[in-house]
Every structure is written in C-alpha cells, then in structure tokens.
PyMOL Python script that loads the backbone (N, CA, C, O; Angstrom):
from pymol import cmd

cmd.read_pdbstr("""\
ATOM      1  N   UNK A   1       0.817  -1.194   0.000  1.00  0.00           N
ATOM      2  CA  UNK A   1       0.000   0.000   0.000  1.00  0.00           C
ATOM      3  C   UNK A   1       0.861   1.258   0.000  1.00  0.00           C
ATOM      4  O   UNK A   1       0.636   2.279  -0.650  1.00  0.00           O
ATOM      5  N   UNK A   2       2.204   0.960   1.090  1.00  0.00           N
ATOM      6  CA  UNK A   2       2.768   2.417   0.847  1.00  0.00           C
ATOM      7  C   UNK A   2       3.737   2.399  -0.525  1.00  0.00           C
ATOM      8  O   UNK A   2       3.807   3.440  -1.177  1.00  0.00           O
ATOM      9  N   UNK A   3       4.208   1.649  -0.801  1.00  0.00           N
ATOM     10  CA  UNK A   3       4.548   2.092  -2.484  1.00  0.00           C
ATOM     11  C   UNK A   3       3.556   2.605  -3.548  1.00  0.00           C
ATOM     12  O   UNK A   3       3.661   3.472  -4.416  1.00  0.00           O
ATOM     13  N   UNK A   4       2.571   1.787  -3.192  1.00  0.00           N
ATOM     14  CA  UNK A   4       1.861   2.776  -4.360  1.00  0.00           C
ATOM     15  C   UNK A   4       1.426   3.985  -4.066  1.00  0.00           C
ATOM     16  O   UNK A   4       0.940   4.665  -4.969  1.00  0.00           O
ATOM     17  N   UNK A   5       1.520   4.516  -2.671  1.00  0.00           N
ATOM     18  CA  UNK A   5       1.129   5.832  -2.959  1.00  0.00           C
ATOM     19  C   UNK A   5       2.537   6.261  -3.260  1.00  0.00           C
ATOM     20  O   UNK A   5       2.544   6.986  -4.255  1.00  0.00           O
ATOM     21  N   UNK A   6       3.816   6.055  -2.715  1.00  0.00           N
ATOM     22  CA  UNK A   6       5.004   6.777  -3.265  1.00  0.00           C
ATOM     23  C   UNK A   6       5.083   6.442  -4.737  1.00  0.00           C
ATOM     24  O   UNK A   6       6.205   6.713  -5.164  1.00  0.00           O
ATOM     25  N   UNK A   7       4.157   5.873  -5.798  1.00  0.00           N
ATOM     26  CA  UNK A   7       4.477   6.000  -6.712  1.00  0.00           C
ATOM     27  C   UNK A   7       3.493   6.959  -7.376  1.00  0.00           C
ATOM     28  O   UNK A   7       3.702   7.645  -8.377  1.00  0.00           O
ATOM     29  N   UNK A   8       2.287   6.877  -6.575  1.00  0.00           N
ATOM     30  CA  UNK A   8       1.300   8.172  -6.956  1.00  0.00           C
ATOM     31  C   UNK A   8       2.057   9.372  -6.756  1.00  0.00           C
ATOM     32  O   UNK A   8       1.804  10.259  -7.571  1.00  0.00           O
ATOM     33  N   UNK A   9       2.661   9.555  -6.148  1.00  0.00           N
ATOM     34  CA  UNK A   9       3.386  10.769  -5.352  1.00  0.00           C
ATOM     35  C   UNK A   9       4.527  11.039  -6.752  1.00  0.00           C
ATOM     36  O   UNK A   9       4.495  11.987  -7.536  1.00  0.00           O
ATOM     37  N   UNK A  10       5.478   9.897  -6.740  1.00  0.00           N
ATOM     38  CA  UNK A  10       6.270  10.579  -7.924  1.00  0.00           C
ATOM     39  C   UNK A  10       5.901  10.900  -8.970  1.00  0.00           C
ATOM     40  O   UNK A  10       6.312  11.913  -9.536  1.00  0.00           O
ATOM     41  N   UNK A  11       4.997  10.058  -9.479  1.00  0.00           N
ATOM     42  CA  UNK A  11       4.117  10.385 -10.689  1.00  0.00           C
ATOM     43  C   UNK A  11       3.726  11.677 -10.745  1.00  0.00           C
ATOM     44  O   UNK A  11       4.049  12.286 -11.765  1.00  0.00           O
ATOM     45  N   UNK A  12       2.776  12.574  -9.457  1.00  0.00           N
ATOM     46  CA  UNK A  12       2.585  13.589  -9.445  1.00  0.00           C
ATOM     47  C   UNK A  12       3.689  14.569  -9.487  1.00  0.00           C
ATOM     48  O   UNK A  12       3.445  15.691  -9.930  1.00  0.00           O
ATOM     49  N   UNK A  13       4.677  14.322  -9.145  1.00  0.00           N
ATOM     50  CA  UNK A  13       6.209  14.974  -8.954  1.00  0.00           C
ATOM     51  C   UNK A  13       6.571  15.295 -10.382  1.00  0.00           C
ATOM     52  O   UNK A  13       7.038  16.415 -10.592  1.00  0.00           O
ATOM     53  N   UNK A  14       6.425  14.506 -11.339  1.00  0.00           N
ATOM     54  CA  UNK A  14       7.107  14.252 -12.719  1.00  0.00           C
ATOM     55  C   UNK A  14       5.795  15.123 -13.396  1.00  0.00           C
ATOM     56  O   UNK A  14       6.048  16.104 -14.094  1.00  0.00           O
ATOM     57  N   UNK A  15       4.502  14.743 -13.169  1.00  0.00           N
ATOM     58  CA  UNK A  15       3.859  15.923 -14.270  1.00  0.00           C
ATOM     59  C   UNK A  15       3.943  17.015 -14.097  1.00  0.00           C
ATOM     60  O   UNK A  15       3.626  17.766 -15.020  1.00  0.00           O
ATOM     61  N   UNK A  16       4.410  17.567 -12.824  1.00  0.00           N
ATOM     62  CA  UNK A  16       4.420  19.065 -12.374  1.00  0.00           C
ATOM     63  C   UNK A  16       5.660  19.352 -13.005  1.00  0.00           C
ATOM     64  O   UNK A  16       5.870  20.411 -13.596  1.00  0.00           O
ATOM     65  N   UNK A  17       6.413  18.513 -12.902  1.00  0.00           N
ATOM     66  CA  UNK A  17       7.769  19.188 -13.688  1.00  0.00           C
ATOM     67  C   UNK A  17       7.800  19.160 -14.774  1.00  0.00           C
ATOM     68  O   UNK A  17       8.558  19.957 -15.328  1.00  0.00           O
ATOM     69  N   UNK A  18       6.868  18.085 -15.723  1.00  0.00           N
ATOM     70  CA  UNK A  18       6.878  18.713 -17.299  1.00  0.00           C
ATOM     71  C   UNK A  18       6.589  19.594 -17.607  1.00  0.00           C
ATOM     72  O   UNK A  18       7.051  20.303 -18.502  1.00  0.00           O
ATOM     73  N   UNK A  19       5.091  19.870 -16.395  1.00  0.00           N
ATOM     74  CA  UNK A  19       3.882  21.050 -16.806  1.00  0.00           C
ATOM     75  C   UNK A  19       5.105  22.559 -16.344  1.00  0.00           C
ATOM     76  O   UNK A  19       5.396  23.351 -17.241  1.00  0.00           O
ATOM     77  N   UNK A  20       5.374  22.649 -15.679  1.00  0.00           N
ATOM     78  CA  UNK A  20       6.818  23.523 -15.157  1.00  0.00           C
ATOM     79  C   UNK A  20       7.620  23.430 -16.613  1.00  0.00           C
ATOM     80  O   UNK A  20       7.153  24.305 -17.343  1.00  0.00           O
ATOM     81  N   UNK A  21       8.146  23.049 -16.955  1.00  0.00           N
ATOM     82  CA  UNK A  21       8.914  22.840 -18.339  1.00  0.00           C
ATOM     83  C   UNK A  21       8.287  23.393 -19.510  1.00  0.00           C
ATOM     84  O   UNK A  21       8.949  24.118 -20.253  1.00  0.00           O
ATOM     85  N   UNK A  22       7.345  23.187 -19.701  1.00  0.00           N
ATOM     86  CA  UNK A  22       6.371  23.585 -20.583  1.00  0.00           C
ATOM     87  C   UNK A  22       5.941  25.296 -20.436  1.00  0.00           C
ATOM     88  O   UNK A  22       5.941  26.096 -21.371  1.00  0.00           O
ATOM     89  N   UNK A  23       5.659  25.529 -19.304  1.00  0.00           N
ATOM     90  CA  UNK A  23       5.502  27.087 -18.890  1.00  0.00           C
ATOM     91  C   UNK A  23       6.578  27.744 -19.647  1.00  0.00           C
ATOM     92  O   UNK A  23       6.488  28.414 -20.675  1.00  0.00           O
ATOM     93  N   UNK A  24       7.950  27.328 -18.726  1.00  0.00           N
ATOM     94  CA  UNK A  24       9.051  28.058 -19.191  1.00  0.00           C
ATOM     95  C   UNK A  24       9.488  28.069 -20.926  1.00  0.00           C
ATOM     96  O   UNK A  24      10.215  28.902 -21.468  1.00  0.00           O
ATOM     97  N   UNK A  25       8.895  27.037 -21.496  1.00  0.00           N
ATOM     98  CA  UNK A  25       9.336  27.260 -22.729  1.00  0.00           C
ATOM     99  C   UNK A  25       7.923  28.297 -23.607  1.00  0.00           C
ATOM    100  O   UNK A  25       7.931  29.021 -24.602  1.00  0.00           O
ATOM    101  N   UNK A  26       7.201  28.020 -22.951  1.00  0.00           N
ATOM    102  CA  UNK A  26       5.881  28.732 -23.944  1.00  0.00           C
ATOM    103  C   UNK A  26       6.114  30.522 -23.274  1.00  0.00           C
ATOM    104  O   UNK A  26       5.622  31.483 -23.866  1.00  0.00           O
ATOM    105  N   UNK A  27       6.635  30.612 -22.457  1.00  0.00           N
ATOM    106  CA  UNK A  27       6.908  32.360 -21.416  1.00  0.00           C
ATOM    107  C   UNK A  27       8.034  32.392 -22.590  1.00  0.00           C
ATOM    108  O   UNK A  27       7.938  33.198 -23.515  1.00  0.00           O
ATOM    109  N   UNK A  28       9.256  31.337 -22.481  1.00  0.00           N
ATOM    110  CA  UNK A  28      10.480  31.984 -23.450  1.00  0.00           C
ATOM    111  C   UNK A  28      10.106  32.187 -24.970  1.00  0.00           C
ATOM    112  O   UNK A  28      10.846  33.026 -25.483  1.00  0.00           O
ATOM    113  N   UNK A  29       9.289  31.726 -25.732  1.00  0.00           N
ATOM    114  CA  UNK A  29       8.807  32.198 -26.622  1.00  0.00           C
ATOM    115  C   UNK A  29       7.629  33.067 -26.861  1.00  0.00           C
ATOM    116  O   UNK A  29       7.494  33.337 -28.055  1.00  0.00           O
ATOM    117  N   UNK A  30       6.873  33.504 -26.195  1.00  0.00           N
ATOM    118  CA  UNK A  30       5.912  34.341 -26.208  1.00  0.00           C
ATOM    119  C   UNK A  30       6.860  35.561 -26.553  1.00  0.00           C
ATOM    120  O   UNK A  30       6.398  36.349 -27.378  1.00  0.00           O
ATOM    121  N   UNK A  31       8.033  35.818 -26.077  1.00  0.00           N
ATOM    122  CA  UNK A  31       8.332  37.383 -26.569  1.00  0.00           C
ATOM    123  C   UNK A  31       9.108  37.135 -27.596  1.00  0.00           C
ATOM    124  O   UNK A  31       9.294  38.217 -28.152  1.00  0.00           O
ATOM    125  N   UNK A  32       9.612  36.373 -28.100  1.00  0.00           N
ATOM    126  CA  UNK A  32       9.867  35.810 -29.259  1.00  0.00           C
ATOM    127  C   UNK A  32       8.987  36.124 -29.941  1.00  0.00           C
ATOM    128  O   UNK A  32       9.144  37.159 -30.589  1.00  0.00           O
ATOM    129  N   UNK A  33       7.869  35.467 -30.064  1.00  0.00           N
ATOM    130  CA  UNK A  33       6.540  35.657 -31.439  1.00  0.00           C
ATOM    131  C   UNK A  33       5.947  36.923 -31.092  1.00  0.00           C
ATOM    132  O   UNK A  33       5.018  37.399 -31.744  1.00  0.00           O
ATOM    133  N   UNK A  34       6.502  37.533 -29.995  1.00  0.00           N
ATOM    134  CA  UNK A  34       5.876  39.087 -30.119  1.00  0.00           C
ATOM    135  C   UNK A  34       6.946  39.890 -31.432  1.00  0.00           C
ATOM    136  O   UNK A  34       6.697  40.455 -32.497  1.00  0.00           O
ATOM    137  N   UNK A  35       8.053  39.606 -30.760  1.00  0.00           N
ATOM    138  CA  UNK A  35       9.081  40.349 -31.621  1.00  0.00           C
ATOM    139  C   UNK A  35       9.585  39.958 -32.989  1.00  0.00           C
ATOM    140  O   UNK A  35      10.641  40.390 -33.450  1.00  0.00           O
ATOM    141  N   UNK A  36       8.700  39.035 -33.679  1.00  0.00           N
ATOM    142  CA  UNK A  36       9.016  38.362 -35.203  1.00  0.00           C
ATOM    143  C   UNK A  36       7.712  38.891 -35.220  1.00  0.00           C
ATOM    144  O   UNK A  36       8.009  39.908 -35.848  1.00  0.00           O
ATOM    145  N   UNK A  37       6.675  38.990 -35.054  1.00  0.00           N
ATOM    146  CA  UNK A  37       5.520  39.548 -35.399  1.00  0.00           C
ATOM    147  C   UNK A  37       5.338  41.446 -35.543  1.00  0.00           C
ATOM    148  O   UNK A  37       4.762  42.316 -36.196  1.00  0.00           O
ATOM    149  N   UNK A  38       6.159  41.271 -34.575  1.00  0.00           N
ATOM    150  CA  UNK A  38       6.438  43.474 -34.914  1.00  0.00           C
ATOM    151  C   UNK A  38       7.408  43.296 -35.967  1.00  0.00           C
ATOM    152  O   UNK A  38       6.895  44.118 -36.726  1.00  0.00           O
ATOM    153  N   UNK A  39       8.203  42.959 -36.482  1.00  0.00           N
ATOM    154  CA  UNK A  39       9.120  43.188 -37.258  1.00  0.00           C
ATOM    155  C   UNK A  39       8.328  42.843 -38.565  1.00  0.00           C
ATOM    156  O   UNK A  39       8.263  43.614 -39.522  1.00  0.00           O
ATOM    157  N   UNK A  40       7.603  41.346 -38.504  1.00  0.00           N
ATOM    158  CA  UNK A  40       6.986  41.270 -39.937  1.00  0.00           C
ATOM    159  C   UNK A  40       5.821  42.538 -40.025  1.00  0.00           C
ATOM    160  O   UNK A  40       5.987  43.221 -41.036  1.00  0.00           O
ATOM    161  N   UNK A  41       5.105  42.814 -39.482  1.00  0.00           N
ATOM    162  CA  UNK A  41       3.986  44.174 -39.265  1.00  0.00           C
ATOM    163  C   UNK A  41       4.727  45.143 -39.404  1.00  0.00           C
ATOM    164  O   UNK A  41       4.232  45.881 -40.256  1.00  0.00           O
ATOM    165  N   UNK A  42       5.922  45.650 -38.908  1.00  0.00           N
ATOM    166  CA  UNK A  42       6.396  46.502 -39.505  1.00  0.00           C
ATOM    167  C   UNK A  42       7.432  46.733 -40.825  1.00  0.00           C
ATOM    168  O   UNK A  42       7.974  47.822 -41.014  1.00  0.00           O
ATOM    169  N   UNK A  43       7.638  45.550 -41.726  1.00  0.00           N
ATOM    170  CA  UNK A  43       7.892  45.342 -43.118  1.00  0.00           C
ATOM    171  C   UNK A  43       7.012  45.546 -43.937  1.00  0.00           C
ATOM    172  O   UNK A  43       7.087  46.042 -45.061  1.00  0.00           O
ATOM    173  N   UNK A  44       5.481  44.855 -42.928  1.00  0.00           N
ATOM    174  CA  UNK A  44       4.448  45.211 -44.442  1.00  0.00           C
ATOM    175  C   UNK A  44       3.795  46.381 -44.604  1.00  0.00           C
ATOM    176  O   UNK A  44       3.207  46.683 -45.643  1.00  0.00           O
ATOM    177  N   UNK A  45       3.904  47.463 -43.061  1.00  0.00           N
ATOM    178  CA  UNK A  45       3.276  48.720 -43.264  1.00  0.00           C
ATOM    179  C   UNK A  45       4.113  49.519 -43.576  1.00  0.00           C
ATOM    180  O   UNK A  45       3.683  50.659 -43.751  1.00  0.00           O
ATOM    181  N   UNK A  46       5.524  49.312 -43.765  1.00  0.00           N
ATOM    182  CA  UNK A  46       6.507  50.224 -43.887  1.00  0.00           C
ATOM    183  C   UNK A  46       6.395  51.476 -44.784  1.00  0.00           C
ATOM    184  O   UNK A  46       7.032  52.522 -44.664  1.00  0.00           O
ATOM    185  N   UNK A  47       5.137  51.058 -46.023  1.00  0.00           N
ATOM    186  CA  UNK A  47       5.296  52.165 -47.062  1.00  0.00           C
ATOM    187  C   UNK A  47       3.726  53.252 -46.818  1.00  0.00           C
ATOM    188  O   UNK A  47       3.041  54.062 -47.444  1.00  0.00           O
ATOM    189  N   UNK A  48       3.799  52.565 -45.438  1.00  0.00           N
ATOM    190  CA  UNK A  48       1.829  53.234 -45.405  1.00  0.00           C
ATOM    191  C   UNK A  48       1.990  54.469 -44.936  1.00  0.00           C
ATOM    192  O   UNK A  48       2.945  54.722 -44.201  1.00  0.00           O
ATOM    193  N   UNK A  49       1.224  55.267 -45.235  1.00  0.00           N
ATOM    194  CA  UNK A  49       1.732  56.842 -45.107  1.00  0.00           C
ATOM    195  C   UNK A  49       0.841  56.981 -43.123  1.00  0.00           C
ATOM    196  O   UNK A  49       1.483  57.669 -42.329  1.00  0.00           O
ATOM    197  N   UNK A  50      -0.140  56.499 -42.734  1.00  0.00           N
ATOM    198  CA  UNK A  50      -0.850  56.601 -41.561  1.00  0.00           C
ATOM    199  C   UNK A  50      -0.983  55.503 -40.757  1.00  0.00           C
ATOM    200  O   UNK A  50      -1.630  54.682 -41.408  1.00  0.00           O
ATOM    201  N   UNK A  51      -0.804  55.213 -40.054  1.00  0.00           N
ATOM    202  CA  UNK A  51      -0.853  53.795 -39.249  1.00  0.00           C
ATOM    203  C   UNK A  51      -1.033  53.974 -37.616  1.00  0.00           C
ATOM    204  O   UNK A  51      -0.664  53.117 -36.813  1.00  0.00           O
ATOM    205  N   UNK A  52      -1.655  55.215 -37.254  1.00  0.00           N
ATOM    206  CA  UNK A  52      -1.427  55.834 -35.788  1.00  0.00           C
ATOM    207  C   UNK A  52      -2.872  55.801 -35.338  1.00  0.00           C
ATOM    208  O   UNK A  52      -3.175  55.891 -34.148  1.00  0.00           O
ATOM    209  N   UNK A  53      -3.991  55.636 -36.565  1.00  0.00           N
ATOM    210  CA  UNK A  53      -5.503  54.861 -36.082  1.00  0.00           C
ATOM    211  C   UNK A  53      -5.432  53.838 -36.709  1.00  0.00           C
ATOM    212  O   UNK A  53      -4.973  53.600 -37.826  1.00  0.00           O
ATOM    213  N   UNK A  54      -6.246  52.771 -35.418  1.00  0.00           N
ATOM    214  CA  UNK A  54      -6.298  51.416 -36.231  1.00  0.00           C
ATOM    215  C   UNK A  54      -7.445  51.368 -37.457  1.00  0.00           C
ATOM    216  O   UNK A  54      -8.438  52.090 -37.370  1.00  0.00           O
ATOM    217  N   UNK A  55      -7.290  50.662 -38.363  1.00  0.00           N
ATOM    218  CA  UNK A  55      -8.299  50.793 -39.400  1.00  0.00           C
ATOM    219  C   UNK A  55      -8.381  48.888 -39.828  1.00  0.00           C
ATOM    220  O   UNK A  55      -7.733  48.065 -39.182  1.00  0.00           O
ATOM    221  N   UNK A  56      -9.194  48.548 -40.876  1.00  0.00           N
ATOM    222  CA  UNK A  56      -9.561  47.447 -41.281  1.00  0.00           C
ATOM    223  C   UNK A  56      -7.898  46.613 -41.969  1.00  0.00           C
ATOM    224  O   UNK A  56      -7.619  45.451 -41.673  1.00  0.00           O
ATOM    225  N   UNK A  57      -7.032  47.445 -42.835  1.00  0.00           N
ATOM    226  CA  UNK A  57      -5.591  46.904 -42.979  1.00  0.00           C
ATOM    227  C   UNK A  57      -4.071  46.679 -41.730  1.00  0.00           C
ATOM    228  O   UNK A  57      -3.074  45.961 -41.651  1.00  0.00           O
ATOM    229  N   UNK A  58      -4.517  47.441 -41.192  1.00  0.00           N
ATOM    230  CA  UNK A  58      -3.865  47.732 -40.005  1.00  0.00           C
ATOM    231  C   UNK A  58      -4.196  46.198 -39.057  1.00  0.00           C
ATOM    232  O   UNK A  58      -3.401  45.347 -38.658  1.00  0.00           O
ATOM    233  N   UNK A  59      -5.622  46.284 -38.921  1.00  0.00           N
ATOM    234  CA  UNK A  59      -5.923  45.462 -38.263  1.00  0.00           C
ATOM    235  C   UNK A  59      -5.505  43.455 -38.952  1.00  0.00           C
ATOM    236  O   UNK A  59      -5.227  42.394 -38.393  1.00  0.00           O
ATOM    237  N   UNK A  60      -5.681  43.866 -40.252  1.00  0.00           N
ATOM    238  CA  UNK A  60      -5.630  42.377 -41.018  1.00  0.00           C
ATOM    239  C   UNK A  60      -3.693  42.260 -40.970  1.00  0.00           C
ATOM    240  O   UNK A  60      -3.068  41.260 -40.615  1.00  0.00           O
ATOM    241  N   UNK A  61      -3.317  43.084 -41.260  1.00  0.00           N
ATOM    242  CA  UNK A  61      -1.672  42.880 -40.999  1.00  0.00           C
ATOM    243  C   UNK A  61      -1.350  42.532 -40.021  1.00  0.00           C
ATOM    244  O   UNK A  61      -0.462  41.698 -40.191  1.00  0.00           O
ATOM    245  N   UNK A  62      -1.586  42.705 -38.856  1.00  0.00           N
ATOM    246  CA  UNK A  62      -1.289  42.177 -36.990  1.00  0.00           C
ATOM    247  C   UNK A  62      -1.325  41.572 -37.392  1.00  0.00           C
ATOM    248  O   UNK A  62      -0.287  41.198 -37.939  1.00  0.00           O
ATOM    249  N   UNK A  63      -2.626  40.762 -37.579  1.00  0.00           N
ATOM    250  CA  UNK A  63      -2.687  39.083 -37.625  1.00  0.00           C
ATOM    251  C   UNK A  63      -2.386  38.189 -38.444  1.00  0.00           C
ATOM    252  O   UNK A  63      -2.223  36.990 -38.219  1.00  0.00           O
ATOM    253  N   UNK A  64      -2.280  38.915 -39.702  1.00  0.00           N
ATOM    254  CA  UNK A  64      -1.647  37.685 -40.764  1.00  0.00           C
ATOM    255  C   UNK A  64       0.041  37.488 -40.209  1.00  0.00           C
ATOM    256  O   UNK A  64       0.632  36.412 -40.293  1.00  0.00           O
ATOM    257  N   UNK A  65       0.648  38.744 -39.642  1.00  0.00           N
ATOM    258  CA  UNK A  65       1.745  38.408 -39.021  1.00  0.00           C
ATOM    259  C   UNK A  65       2.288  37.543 -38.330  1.00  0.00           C
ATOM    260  O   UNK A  65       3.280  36.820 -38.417  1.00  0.00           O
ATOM    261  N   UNK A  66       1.153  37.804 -37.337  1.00  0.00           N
ATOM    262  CA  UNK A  66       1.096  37.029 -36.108  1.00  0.00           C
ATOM    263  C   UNK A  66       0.829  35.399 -36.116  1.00  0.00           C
ATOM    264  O   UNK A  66       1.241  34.635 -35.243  1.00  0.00           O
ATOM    265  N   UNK A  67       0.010  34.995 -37.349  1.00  0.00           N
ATOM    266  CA  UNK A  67      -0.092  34.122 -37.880  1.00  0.00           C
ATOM    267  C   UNK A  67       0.950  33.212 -38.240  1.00  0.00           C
ATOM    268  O   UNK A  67       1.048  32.053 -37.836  1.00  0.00           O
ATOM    269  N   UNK A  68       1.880  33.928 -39.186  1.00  0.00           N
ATOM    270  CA  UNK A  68       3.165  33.630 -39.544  1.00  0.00           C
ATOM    271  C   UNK A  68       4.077  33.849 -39.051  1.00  0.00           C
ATOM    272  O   UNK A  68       4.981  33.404 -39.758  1.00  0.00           O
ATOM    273  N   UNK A  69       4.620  34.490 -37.831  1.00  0.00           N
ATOM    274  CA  UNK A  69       5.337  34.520 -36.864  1.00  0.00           C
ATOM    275  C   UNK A  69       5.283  33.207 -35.740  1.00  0.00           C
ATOM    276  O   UNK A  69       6.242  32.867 -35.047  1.00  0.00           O
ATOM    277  N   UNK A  70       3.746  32.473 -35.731  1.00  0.00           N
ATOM    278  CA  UNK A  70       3.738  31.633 -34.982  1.00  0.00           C
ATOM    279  C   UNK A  70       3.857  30.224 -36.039  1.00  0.00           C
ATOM    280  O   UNK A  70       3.972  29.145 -35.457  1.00  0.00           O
ATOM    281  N   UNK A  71       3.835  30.213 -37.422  1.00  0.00           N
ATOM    282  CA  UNK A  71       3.964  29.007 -38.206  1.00  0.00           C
ATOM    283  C   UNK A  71       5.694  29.308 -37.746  1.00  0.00           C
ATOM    284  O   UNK A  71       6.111  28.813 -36.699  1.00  0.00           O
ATOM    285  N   UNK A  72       6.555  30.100 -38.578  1.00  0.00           N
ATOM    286  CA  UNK A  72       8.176  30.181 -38.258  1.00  0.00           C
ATOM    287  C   UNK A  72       8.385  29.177 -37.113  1.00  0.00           C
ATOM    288  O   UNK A  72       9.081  28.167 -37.212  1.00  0.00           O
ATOM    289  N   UNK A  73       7.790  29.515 -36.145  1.00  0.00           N
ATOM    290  CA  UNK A  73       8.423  29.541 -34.469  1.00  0.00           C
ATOM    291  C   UNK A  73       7.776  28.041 -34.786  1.00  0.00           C
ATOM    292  O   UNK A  73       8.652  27.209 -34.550  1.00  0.00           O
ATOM    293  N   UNK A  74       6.898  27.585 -35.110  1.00  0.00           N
ATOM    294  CA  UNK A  74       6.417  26.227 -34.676  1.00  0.00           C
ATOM    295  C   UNK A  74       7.465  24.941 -36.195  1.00  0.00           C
ATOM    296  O   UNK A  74       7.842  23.769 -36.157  1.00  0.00           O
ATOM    297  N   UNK A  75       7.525  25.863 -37.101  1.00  0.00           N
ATOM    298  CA  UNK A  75       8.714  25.033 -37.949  1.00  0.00           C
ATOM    299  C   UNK A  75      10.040  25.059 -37.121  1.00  0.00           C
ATOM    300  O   UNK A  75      10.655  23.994 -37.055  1.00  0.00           O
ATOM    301  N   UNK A  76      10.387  25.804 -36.685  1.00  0.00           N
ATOM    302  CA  UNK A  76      11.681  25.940 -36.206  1.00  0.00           C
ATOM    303  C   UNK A  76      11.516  24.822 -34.610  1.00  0.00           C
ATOM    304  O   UNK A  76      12.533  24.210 -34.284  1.00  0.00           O
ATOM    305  N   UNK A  77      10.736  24.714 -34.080  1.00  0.00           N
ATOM    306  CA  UNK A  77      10.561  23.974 -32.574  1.00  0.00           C
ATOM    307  C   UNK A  77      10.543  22.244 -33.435  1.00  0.00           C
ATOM    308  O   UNK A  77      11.112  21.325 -32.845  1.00  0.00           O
ATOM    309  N   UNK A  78      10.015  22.029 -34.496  1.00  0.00           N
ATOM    310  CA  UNK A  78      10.425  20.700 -34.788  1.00  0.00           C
ATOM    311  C   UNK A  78      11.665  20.271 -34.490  1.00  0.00           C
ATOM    312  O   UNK A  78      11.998  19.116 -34.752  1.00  0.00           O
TER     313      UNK A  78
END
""", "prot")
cmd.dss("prot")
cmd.show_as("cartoon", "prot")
cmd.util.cbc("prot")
cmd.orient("prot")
C-alpha cells in the first residue's frame, strides 16, 4: 500500500515538472513571437503613409503576421 502511494506521489512529482517545463518554454517564446511579429507588421506597413488609427488593414496585418510569426516559431521547434 505504501509504495503505491510513493508512486502516486512521484508520478505527481514528474507531471508538475513537465507542466513547469512547458511554462518556461511557452513564457520563453511568447516574446519571441511578439518580436518576429512586430518586425513582420512593420515590413508590411513600412510604405503606409498613416498607421497611428487602427483601421480594417492595419488590423488584417497584426494578424496575418502574427499568424506567420507563430507558423516560423512552430517550424523551427520541430
């Protein structure tokens, strides 16, 4: 009886530390795909004369960025 709870116990020990592992890598890339996503958003508005209200292009560029800032990052994590 008491091994199996010390094996419930490590078991619980070991998912907390993947789930811990996992944090730290998804926190270390979050500013990663922030900062490949400003850089691609700011390549494609580069020639736009206004970009200081958001409007309907403004708005579709974030995200197609952001889009493709997170395909990069998820080719590159293979």
């Amino acid at each position: 009886m008491g091994e199996m709870k010390r094996a419930i116990a490590r078991e619980g020990q070991e998912r907390a530390k993947a789930m811990d592992e996992h944090k730290r890598m998804t926190d270390r890339f979050a500013s990663t795909l922030v900062i490949a996503a400003s850089i691609i958003a700011a390549v494609r508005l580069a020639r736009d004369q206004d970009i200081s209200r958001p409007s309907p292009r403004l708005t579709s560029v974030v995200t197609d960025s952001i889009g493709l800032a997170r395909m990069i990052l998820e080719r590159i994590m293979r």
